[in-house]
KEDREN-228354 format. One line per 4 residues: number of its first residue (from 0); their letters; for each residue x, y, z negated of C-alpha. Coordinates in nm, 3 decimals. Layout:
N
NUM	a	X:Y:Z ~ ...
REM end
This chain:
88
0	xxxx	12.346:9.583:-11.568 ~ 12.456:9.255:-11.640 ~ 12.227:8.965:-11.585 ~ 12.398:8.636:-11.664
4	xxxx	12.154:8.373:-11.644 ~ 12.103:8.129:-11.907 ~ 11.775:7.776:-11.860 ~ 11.599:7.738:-12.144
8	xxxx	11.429:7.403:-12.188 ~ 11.078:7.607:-12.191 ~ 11.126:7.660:-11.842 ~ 11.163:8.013:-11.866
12	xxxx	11.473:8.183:-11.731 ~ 11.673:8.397:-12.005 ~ 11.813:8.759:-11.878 ~ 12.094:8.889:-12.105
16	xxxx	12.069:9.289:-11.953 ~ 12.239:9.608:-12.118 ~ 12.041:9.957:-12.167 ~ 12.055:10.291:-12.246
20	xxxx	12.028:10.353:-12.648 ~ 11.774:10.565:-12.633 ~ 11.605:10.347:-12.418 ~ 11.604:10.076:-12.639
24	xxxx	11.468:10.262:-12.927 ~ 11.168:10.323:-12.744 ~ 11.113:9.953:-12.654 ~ 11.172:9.902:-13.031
28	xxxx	10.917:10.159:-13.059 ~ 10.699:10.061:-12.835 ~ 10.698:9.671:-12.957 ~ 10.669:9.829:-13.318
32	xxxx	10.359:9.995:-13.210 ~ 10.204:9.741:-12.993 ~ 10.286:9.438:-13.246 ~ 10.476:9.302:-12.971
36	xxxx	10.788:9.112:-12.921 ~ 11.064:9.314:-12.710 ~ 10.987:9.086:-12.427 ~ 10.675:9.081:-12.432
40	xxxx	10.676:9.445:-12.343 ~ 10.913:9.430:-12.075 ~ 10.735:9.143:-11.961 ~ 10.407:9.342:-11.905
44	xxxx	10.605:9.641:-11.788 ~ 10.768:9.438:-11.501 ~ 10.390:9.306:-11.379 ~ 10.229:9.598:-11.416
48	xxxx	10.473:9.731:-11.192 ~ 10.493:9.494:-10.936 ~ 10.100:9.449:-10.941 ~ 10.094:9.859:-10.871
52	xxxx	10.365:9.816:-10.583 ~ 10.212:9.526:-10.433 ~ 9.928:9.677:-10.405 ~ 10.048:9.978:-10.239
56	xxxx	10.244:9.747:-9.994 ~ 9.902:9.570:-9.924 ~ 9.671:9.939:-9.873 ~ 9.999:10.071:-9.654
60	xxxx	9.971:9.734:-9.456 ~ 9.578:9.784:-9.436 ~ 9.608:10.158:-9.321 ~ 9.883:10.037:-9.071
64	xxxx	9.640:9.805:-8.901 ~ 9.378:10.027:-8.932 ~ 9.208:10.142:-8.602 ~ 9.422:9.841:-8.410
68	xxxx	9.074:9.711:-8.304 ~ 8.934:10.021:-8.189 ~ 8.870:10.121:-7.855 ~ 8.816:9.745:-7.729
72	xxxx	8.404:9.792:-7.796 ~ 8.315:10.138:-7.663 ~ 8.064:10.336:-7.911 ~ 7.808:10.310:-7.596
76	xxxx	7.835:9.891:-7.555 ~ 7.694:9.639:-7.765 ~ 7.714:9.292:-7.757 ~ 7.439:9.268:-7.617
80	xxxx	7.486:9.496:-7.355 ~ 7.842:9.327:-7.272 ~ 7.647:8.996:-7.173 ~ 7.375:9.107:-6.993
84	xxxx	7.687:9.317:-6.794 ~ 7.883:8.946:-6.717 ~ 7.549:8.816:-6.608 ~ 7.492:9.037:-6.333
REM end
């Protein structure tokens, strides 16, 4: 793909890419049928795809950590317990 870069004054960035024909006749399509500009499609494509990946990066990162913190309170112990233990 080629992504030269042009600055727009609106502050936006401007990507000049090239695509597959038939994959641009189904963004045409699919702006046609949303009422959408092109961009605004690939726009919300791009989020909504990033959104879903971050959020798999952030339930991995959960699931990795998970069970870290076990094991330092047995089931048996309490807090409670724990300090009248130290007071002894």
């Amino acid at each position: 793909m080629n992504n030269t870069q042009q600055h727009e004054t609106s502050g936006s960035l401007r990507k000049n890419f090239t695509m597959k024909e038939e994959t641009a006749r189904e963004l045409a399509f699919l702006a046609g049928i949303l009422n959408k500009k092109q961009s605004q499609i690939i726009q919300e494509l791009i989020h909504k795809e990033s959104e879903a990946l971050r959020n798999q990066q952030r339930l991995q990162d959960l699931q990795d950590i998970k069970g870290v913190f076990s094991g330092m309170i047995g089931d048996e112990q309490s807090i409670q317990s724990m300090k009248s233990e130290r007071q002894l």
